[in-house]
N, C-alpha and C positions, 0 to 999 in steps of 0.2 A: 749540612747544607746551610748556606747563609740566609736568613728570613731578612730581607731587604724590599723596603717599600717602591712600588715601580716609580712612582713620583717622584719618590727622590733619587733614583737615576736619573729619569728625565732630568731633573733639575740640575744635576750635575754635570749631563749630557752638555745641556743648553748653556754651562755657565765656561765647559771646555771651549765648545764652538764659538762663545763669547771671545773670554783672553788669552785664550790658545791659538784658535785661526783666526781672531780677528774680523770676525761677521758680523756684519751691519744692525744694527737695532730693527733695522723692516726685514733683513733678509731672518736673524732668527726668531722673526713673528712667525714670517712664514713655515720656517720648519717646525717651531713649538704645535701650529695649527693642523699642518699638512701630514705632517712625520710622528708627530708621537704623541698629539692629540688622540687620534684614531685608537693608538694604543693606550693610555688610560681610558678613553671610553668601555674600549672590549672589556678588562680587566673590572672595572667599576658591574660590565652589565652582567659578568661573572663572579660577583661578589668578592673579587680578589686585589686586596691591597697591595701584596707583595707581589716581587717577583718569581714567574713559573716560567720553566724553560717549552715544559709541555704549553703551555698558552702562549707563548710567543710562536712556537711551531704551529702550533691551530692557526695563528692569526695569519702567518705567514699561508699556508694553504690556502684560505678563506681568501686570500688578497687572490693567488692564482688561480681561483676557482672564477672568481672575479673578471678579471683579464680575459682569462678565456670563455668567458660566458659577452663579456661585452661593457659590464656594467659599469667597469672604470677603465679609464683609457692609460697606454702605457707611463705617460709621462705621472698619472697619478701612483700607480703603480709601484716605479721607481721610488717617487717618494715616499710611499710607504715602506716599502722594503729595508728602504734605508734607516728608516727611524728603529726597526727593528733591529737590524744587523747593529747600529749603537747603541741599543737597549743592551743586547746580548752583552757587547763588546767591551762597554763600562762594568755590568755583573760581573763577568767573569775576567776582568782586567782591572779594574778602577779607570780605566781610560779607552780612548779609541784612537785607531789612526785615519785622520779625515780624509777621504780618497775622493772629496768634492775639487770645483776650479780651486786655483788658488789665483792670488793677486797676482796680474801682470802689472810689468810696469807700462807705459806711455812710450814706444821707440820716437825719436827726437827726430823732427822733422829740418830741413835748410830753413833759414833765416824767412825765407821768401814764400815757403809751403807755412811756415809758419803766420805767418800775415795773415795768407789766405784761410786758414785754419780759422782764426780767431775772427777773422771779419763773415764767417761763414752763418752763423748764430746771431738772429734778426732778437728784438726784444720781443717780439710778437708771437714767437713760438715758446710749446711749454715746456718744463724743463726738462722731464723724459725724454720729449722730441728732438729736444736740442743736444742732449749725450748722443743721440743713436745717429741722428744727424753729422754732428761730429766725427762720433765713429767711424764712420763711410767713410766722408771726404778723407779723413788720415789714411785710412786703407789706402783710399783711391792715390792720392799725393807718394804716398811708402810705394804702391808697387811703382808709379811712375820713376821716382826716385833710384829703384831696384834696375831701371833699364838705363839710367842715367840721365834722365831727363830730371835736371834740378832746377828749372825756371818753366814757370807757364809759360813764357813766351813761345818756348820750344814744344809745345802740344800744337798741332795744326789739326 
């Protein structure tokens, strides 16, 4: 059996999710913290450098024991799961396949949704607000578009 330090899965995890899927410097903060932090903790408060398939399986338990006691909500859950199922997946692969979003692209609005699009976003909002803000109106513009309405004018 391979004697393989868990860290340096993680780390190779992390550097896949990097130049392989192309994740954002804040999105793999959050998974380094949320995903497979949790898992080198266990393994550290277990004295265990390496990787153990049986301790991945414990931790996986412990997470469901979790859930269904209450103590962490699903969305936490998830994430944890996940770090493990690519702990597993690099051990016994050297690699994983990411089954997260991937990138969509931006579908291209008329000339005229497009206006409105961009004059939608005041300076005075912050820049979160302004992506999700965004977001909507293009929704909102795209499905109008979908009925054939391609000029505001023509919304009463």
């Amino acid at each position: 059996m391979k004697d393989i330090a868990i860290t340096g899965i993680i780390e190779h995890a992390l550097s896949i999710l990097e130049k392989e899927v192309g994740l954002a410097k804040s999105t793999l903060l959050v998974v380094a913290s949320r995903s497979f932090k949790p898992i080198a903790d266990f393994f550290g408060s277990r004295n265990e450098a390496s990787y153990s398939g049986e301790l991945i399986n414990e931790l996986e338990r412990l997470y469901q024991e979790s859930l269904r006691n209450g103590s962490i909500s699903r969305n936490v859950y998830n994430l944890r799961t996940r770090g493990t199922r690519i702990v597993r997946e690099v051990f016994e692969a050297g690699t994983f396949y990411w089954k997260g979003p991937v990138e969509k692209g931006v579908p291209s609005l008329t000339e005229n949704f497009e206006q409105i699009a961009a004059g939608i976003i005041g300076s005075d909002c912050l820049e979160r607000r302004d992506r999700n803000t965004l977001s909507v109106v293009r929704r909102f513009l795209l499905s109008l578009a979908d009925v054939g309405i391609n000029d505001i004018s023509q919304v009463i």
